[in-house]
N, C-alpha and C positions, 0 to 999 in steps of 0.2 A: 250620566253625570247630573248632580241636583243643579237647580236654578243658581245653588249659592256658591257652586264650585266654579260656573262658569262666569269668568271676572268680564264685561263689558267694559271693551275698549274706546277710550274718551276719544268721543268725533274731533279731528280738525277743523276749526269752521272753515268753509267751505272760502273763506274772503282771503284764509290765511293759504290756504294748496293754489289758491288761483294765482298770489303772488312766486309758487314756483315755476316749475317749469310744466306747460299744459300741452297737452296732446289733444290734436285737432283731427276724431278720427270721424269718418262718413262711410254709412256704411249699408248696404240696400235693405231694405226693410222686406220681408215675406208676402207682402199686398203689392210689392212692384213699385212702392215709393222709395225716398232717399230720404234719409235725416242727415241732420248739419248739425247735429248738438254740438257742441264745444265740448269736450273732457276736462274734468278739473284734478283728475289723475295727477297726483305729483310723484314724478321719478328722478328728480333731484337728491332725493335722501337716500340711504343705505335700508329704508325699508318702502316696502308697497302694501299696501290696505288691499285688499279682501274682504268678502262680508259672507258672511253665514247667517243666514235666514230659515227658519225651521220650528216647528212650536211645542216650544217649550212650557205650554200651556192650555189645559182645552183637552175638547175629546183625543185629538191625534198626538199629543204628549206623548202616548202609550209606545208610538212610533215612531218619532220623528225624535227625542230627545239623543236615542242613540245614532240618530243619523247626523246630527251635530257633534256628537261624539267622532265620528270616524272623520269627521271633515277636520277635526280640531288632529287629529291621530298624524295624519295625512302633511297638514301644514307643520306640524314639531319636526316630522321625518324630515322632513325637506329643506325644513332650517339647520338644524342638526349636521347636515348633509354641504350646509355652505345655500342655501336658498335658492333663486329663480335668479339668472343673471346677478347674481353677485350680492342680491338682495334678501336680506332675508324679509318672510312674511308676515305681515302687520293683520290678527285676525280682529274682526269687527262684527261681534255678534249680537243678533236682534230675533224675539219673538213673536213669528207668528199670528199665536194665541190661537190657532184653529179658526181663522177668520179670514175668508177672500180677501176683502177691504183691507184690515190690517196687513199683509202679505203687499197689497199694493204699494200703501204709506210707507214700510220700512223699506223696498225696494227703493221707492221712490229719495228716499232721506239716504239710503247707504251710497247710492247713485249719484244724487247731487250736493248732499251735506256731510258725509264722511269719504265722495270721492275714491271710490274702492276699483279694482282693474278687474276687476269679475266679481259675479255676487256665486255661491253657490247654499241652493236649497228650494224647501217646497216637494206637496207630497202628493196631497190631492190636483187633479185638475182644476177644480174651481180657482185653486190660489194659484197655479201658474194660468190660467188664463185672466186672470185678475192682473198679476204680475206681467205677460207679456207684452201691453201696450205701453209699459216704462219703460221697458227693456230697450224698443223699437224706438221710442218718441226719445227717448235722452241717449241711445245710441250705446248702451253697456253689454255686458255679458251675463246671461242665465247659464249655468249647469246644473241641468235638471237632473237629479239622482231616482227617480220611481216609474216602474215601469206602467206604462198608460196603455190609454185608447188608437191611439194612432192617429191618421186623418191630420195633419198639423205638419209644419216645419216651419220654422223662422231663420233669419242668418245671425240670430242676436240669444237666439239659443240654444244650446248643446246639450241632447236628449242623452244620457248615459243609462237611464233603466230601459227596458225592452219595451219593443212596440209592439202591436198586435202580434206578426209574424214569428215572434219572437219569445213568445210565451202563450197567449189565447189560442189560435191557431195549433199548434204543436198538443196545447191541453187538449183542445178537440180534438184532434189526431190521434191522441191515445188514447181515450176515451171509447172512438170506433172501432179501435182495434181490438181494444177489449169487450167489445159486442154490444155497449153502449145504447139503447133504442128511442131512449126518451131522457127529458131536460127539468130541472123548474130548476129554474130563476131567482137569485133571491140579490138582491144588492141596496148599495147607500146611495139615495137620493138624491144626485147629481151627476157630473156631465161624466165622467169616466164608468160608472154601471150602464148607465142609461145607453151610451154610443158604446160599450163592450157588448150590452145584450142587443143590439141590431146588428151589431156582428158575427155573434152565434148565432140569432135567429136565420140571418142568412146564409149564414154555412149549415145550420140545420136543414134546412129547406134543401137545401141543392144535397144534403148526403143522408135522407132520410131519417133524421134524428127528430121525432115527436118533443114540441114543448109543453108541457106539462099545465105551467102556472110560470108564472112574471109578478114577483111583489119587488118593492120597494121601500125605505123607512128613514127617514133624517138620518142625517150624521148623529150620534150619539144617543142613539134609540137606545132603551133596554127592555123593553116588552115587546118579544117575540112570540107571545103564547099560541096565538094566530095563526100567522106566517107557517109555526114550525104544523100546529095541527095540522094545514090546509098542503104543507108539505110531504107528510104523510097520508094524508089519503089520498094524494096522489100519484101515491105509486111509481114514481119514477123510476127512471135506473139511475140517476145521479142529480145529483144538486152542484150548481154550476154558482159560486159563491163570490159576488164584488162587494161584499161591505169592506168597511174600511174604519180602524180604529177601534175605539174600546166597544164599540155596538158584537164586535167578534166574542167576543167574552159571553157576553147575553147571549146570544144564538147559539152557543155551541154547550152553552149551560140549559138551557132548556131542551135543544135537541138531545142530550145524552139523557136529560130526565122524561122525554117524551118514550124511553125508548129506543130508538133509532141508534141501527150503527153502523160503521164502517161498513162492515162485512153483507149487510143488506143494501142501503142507500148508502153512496160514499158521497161524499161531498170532496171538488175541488175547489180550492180558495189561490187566488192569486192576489191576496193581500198579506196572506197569514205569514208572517214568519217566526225565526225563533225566539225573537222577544214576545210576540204577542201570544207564545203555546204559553209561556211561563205564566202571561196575565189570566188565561183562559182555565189552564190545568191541565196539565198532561194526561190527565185521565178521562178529561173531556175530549179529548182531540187525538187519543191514538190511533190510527189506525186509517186514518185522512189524509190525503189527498194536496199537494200543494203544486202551483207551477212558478217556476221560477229560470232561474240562471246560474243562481248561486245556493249553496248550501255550509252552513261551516263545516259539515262532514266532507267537503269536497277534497283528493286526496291529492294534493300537489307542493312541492315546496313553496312556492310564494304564497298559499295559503294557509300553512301551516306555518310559517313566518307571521301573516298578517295576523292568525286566531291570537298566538302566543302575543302580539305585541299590544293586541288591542287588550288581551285580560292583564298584562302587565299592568299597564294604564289606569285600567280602567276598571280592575276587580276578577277574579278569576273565576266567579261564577259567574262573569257577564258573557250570555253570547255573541255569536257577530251575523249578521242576517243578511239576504240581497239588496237590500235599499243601500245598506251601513255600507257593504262592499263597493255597489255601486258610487255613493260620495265620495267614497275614499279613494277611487281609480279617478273620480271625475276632476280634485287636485293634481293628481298625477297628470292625466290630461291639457290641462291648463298649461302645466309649466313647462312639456316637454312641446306641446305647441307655439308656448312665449319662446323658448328656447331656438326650436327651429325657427322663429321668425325674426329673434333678435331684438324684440319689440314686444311691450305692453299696449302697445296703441290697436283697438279691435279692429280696425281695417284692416291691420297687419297679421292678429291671429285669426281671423277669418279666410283670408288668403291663405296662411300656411297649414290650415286645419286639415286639410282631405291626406289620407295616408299618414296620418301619427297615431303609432301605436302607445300601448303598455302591457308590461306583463302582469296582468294585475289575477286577485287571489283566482278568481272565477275562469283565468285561461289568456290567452293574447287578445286582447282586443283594438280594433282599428276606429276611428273615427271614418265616415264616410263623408266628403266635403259637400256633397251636391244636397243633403237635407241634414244636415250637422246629428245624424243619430250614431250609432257605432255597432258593428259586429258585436253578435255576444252569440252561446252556445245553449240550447233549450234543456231545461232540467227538469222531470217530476220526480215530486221527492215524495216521501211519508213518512208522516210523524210517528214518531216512534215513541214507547212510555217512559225512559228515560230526556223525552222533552225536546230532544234533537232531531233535524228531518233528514233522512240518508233515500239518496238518490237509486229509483228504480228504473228510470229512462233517462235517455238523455239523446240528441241529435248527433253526438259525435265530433262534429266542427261547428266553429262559429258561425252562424247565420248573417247573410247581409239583409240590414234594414229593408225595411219595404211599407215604411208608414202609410201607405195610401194604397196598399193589395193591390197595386196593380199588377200582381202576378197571377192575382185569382181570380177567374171569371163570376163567381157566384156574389162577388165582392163588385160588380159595378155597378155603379150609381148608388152605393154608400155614401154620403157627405160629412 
């Protein structure tokens, strides 16, 4: 959806929700402290605020615009539906701009100057850990839709894309099995490549997988001439891919003009999805590699529900991808948690979070109370030249989180 279709909702000031009815919630913070913010949450009226946060501007545009989309998809259903206790949802959208800092400010302003009962969005770790000390310090709600690095948990935020165990791990796993011997590296310069590649270096180590080469390059690189030559001559058996946003486009346009394909060095990317094959080319990119959760090729009725309603929406040649899915389960989330708790107040959905499900496109998924992340089921997929990615592995059942590997030896003393 363009900037101009998405209509921003005029804040309350913040002097006018405090004269309603306010919710005084407290709630322990992930560092083992307590906050006392005051909530300026009004649930006196027949609607409740929400905030969508997500950038709509900037290198991660490429990304994130349709993950604003499924969260706006998600809240109409729901309305439509008769809303969240009685109320329906009041959406309050803000961009971004591909900027930490800005990610903070709008967090900040939707939290205590539009007064919203959950924010959900954010795509990179930089901007959720820019975002997380609002979160904690003024006592609100994150649902985080993208799957990360792991290592993390807060009570003030709700991880909905996959954690390490639940995508990287599993991508390495296949990898080996398909005889896999050696690695290079290639990802965007900041905290999610950087602590995803000491996670494979460490699972390489412990399961004899050789790394090759380790580069790195800003968000919104587009000169890869480099990178890819120095990628090729080294011979790898796969390229193991964290960039993030339109830098995908470059990379995969020079690797296919370097040469390079599929069928010799594959590259796996767990960023790429089917919006960003369409930025890149489906000619650039067939025949690759992706890990994920979700796939729109995924064959189930609630996904087949979801694909049809998001291209109703939203255009019929728009696809729908893992982040988009994940947003749009993480609404579902929210209100089937307010619901069981009876209450918008976070003390109260934090208490009722552990064991609420949904049927969402990608499978049942649970939330897990004890690190606010949620079951999900591991997918490798491959892009295919018609631009969609159809699933060649998959785990079977959903996985329980394990953001901190404490299940895998090769994995301690990671921070």
């Amino acid at each position: 959806m363009s900037q101009s279709r998405m209509v921003k909702v005029l804040a309350v000031p913040a002097a006018v929700a405090m004269a309603g009815l306010l919710l005084t919630a407290c709630g322990a913070k992930d560092d083992g402290g307590t906050s006392t913010a005051a909530s300026c949450v009004d649930t006196t009226k027949d609607t409740i605020k929400v905030g969508s946060l997500h950038s709509l501007s900037g290198t991660m545009a490429i990304s994130e615009v349709t993950v604003a989309n499924s969260t706006k998809l998600a809240v109409d259903q729901i309305n439509a539906a008769g809303g969240v206790l009685g109320k329906k949802i009041e959406l309050v959208l803000e961009d971004g701009a591909s900027d930490p800092k800005t990610f903070a400010e709008k967090a900040e302003k939707l939290i205590s100057a539009d007064c919203v009962a959950a924010v959900f969005g954010g795509w990179t770790s930089s901007s959720r850990k820019a975002m997380k000390p609002k979160f904690e310090t003024l006592n609100s709600l994150l649902y985080y839709p993208v799957q990360y690095e792991g290592l993390e948990d807060s009570k003030n935020i709700f991880y909905t894309g996959a954690t390490t165990n639940q995508q990287i791990v599993p991508a390495l796993d296949y990898l080996k099995q398909k005889g896999i011997k050696s690695l290079y590296l290639v990802g965007s310069d900041y905290v999610f490549p950087q602590t995803a590649n000491r996670e494979i270096k460490a699972y390489a180590a412990a399961n004899g997988i050789e790394i090759k080469g380790e580069d790195y390059t800003p968000l919104g690189s587009t000169d890869f001439s480099t990178i890819v030559n120095k990628v090729r001559n080294a011979k790898a058996g796969a390229v193991f891919n964290t960039l993030n946003g339109d830098s995908n486009v470059a990379f995969f346009r020079e690797y296919t003009n370097a040469g390079l394909k599929a069928a010799d060095m594959p590259v796996v990317s767990v960023s790429i999805a089917e919006e960003e094959v369409a930025g890149i080319g489906a000619q650039n990119i067939a025949g690759q590699l992706t890990a994920w959760n979700y796939y729109q090729t995924v064959d189930s009725p609630a996904n087949k529900k979801f694909v049809a309603d998001y291209k109703a929406a939203f255009g019929a040649d728009k696809p729908t991808s893992d982040p988009m899915e994940a947003a749009y389960a993480s609404v579902f989330l929210w209100k089937n948690t307010v619901e069981k708790a009876k209450s918008f107040a976070v003390a109260d959905v934090q208490a009722a979070a552990d064991g609420v499900t949904f049927e969402a496109p990608e499978g049942l998924v649970t939330i897990d109370g004890a690190n606010h992340h949620i079951t999900k089921t591991a997918r490798i997929g491959e892009i295919r030249p018609d631009g969609l990615i159809y699933t060649v592995w998959d785990s079977g059942k959903a996985i329980t989180p394990d953001p901190y590997l404490k299940t895998y030896d090769w994995a301690k003393g990671l921070k």
